[in-house]
C-alpha positions, -999 to +999 in steps of 0.1 A: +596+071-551+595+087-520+590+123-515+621+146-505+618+169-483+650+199-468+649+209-432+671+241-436+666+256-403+669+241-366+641+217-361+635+189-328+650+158-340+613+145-325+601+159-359+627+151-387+622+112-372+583+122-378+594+125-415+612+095-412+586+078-398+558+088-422+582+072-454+594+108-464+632+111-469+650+142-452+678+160-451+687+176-419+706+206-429+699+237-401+728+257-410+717+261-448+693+286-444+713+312-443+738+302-465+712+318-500+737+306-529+739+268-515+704+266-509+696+279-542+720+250-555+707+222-541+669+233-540+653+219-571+660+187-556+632+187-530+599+184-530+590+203-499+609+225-473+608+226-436+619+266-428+620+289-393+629+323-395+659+324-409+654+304-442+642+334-468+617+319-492+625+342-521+608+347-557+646+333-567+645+306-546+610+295-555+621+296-596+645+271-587+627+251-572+614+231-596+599+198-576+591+220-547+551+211-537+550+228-500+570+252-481+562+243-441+564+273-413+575+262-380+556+293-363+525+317-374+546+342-396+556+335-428+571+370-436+604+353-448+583+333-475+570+351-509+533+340-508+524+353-540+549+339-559+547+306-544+512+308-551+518+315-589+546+286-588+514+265-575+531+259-540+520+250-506+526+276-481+517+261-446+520+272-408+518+264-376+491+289-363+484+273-329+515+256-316+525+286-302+492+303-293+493+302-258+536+307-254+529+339-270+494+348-248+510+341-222+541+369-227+519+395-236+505+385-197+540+386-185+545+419-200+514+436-192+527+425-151+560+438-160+549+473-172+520+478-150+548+471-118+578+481-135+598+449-129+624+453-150+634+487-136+627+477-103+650+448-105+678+463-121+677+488-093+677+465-065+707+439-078+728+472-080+727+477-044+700+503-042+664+505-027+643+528-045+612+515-031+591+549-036+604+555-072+584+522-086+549+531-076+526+506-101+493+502-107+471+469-102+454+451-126+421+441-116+392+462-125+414+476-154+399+477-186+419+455-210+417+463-247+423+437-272+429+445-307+425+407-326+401+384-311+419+354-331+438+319-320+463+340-294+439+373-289+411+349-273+436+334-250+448+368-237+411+380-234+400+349-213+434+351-194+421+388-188+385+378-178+405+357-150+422+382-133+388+404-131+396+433-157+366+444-181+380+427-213+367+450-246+375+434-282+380+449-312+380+423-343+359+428-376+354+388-378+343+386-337+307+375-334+282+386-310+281+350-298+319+343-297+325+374-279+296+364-254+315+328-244+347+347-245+332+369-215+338+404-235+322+433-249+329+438-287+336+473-297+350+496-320+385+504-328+379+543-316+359+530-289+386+510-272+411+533-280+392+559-257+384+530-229+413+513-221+436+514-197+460+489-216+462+479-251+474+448-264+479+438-303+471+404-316+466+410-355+488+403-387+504+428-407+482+437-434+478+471-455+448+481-430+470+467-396+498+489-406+508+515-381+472+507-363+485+526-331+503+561-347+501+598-328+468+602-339+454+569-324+477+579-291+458+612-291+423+592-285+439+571-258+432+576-220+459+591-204+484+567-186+475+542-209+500+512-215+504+496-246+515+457-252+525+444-289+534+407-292+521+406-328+542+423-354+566+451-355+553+479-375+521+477-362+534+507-342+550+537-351+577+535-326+586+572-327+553+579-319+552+560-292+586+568-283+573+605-278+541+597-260+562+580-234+578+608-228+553+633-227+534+607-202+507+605-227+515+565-221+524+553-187+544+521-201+549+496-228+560+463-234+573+454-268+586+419-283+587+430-319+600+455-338+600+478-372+635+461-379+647+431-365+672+420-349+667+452-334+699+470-325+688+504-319+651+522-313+634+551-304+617+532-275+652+519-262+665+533-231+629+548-219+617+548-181+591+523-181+596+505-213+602+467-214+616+452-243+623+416-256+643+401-283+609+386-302+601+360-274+563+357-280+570+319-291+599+311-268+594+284-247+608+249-248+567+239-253+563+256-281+592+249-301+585+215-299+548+220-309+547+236-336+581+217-352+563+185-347+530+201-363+549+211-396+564+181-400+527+160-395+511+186-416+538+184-446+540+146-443+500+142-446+501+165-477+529+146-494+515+112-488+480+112-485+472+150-500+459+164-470+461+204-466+464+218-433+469+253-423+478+265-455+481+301-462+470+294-502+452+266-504+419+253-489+422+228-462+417+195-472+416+169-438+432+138-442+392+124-430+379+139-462+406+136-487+396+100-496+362+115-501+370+147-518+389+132-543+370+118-570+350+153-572+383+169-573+392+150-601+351+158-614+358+197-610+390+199-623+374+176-658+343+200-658+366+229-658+390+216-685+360+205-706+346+243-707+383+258-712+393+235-739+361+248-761+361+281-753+384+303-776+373+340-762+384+354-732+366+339-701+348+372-677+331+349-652+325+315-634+293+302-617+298+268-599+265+252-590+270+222-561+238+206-559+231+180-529+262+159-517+289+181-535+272+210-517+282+199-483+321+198-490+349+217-496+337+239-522+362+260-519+389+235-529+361+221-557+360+255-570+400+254-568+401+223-588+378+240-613+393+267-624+426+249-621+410+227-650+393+263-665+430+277-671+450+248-678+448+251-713+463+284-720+487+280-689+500+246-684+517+251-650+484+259-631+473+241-602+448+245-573+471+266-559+471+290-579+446+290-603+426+316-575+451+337-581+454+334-614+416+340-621+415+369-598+448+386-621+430+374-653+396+396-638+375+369-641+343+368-612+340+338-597+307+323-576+295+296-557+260+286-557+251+257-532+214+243-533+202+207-516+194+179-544+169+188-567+172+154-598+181+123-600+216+120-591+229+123-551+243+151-563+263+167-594+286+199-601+279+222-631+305+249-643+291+276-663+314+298-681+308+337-699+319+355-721+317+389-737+298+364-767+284+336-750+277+315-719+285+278-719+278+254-689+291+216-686+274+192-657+287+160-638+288+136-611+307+108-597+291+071-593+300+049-568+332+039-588+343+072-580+350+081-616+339+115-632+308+110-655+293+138-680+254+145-674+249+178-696+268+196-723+251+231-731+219+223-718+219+190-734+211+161-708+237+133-718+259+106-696+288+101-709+324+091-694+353+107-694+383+095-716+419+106-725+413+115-763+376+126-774+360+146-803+338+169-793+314+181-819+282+204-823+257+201-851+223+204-863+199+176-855+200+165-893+206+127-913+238+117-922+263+140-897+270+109-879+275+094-908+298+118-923+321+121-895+325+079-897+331+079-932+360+108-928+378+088-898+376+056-917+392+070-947+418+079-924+420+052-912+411+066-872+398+041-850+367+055-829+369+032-797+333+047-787+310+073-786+281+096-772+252+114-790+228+140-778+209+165-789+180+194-772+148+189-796+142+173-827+159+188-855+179+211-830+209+216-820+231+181-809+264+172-801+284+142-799+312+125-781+339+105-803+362+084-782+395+080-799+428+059-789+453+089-800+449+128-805+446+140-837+459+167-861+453+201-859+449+197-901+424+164-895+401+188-868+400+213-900+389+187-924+358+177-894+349+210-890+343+216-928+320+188-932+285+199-936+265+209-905+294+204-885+297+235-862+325+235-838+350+207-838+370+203-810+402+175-793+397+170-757+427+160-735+421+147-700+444+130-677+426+097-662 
């Protein structure tokens, strides 16, 4: 059956026909984001959803949405989508960080021009019949120091557009490199240093706890004198009262702002200011972008619901539609090793150490890990995925690790889990052969290959004569079939295990009645689904 997805905000037909094209059904619906009570109604019947701005992506939308696998974000912000509890409801949140990069560059550009001449102003003037042509006295741009605060996708286009029309670019941006901000042309600074250098400002971060109200009176005080200030990035980056009075005071020469504290904005303290240009949130408005990044989400949503491919995703690792095929079978590997270790452990879990060794090492660990501790939690919360079973983990206060080393046995290369506990530590190995199927290759320290099946007995008991025995005579009374099985053991006379393969589950009472044969320590059923 083919996967359904809801376009409930205006999209290019160029990308619902990409749907189309791509065998995903679609329903066309632009109007019915903001109608919340009918969206809400019809919701649970989709399996993913195509949203602008206008669609709200509530806790109580995402509760009804019982099919839904990925929410897709025409545009970078996805303030109208509830990450978190998507992420607990094990949904895809994707967007479209780059279709607009250089729409939005370029009208932090346009209004760095705008305030540095006063265009608007000047203009208004003029068309009214008047010809003020000593009152708009600008400044020019070249040889300016240009101060950009986010050095990311649509910061670095600004900062190279700045390096073109010969200003002295500075960059502030905890994640910049030395050698990134050396083949951007700029000098990487600190936050108090550009403050105190520039002669105009211009935000290109997210709105985070530490983003919040970046640029307030105190940062203002800092500032050069004359200093004009652009924000295409997110409202509330700025306290616009603060600004609002250093504009006045001529603290700051000029600003230009797109975005707001509240939008639609209908009233501010930076409306009706000399020398303060203000647009309705056009960073992303051109005819170019609209198209791009409506064409991206539907490419990225229709690779993810036929082929599994992640792209852009806000919660989830990125998984290339190149390396799904790949990936895959040590997905499926992780996510067994994981449920292995969580269905035998009964106290609380405090950490998890992944080891890749060789080939596993150079992938996506981070959606191997994913798949993991998906696998790790599934059996005390049966709606966890590799969405968000990161989240999860991190709620539960378990540590998690990664350990990556080049191929040190036999195998071209395996995944271990290791597992502790305020009692114990318990690790399970495995690899994947050229069948692509998930093998066991150690079990508590004991070297064993074993494959994986749907119903198995896992057992642990002293190296002594007769277990074996015992545990056949006690499933042939009741009349179990054992379809195969797997022994191991450390030393002679130590500690072994086994591996019963069985063609149903058992009882809970049956388990009881294994686990009080003699030298029988732990009896456990396994569930996997192959």
């Amino acid at each position: 059956m083919a996967p359904r997805v809801l376009v409930s905000d205006k999209l290019s037909p160029t990308a619902v026909q990409i749907f189309k094209d791509r065998g995903v059904e679609v329903d066309y619906l632009p109007d019915l984001g903001k109608d919340k009570d009918k969206l809400l109604e019809v919701i649970g019947q989709y399996d993913g959803l195509a949203i602008r701005s206008a669609t709200k992506v509530t806790e109580k939308l995402i509760e009804a949405a019982t099919k839904l696998k990925v929410v897709g974000r025409a545009g970078i912000g996805v303030d109208n989508v509830d990450i978190p509890a998507a992420s607990r409801k094990g949904i895809i949140v994707m967007n479209t960080p780059f279709g607009n990069s250089i729409t939005t560059a370029e009208h932090a550009i346009a209004l760095m021009f705008a305030t540095a001449r006063q265009l608007p102003a000047a203009d208004a003037s003029t068309q009214a019949g008047k010809w003020e042509k000593n009152r708009f006295m600008g400044v020019e741009i070249t040889g300016k120091t240009l101060g950009v605060i986010g050095c990311g996708n649509i910061g670095s286009i600004v900062a190279s557009r700045g390096v073109g029309l010969k200003m002295k670019v500075i960059g502030f941006d905890p994640f910049l490199s030395p050698e990134r901000a050396k083949e951007l042309g700029i000098e990487k600074v600190e936050l108090a240093d550009l403050f105190k250098r520039a002669d105009f400002i211009t935000l290109h971060v997210p709105m985070t706890d530490k983003t919040r109200n970046i640029i307030d009176a105190a940062a203002i005080a800092t500032m050069k004198d004359g200093v004009r200030i652009i924000n295409c990035a997110r409202g509330g980056l700025i306290v616009e009262k603060d600004l609002a009075e250093a504009i006045k005071s001529g603290k700051v020469a000029g600003a230009g702002v797109d975005v707001f504290e509240t939008e639609p904005a209908t009233d501010s303290p930076l409306f009706g200011l000399e020398n303060v240009v203000c647009t309705p949130h056009l960073g992303a408005s051109t005819s170019e972008a609209q198209e791009n990044v409506a064409l991206q989400v539907a490419e990225q949503m229709s690779d993810y619901l036929i082929q599994g491919a992640v792209t852009n995703a806000i919660n989830m690792p990125s998984i290339s539609a190149e390396e799904a095929p790949i990936l895959t079978p040590y997905v499926k590997l992780a996510e067994v090793l994981g449920g292995f270790a969580g269905q035998v452990t009964e106290d609380s879990i405090t950490a998890v150490e992944i080891l890749f060794d060789g080939q596993p090492a150079g992938m996506n660990t981070r959606a191997l890990t994913a798949a993991a501790l998906a696998g790790l939690l599934k059996p005390q919360m049966q709606s966890v995925n590799m969405v968000s079973a990161p989240l999860m983990a991190k709620e539960r206060g378990i540590q998690v690790s990664e350990v990556r080393r080049d191929k040190t046995g036999i195998f071209d290369g395996y995944i271990k889990v290791t597992i502790k506990t305020p009692t114990m530590e318990r690790s399970i190995a495995g690899t994947c052969f050229s069948d692509g199927k998930p093998r066991f290759i150690q079990i508590k320290g004991i070297n064993m290959e074993a494959d994986v099946g749907r119903h198995m007995l896992y057992t642990t008991n002293k190296d002594v004569p007769g277990v074996i025995g015992q545990l056949g005579t006690t499933f042939g009374k009741a009349g179990i079939n054992i379809a195969n099985f797997h022994l191991g053991r450390d030393e002679e006379g130590g500690n072994a295990i086994a591996l019963l393969y069985l063609d149903a589950p058992l009882t809970p009472a049956f388990i009881q009645e294994i686990e009080g044969l003699n030298a029988i320590g732990q009896a456990k059923l396994l569930e996997f689904e192959i």
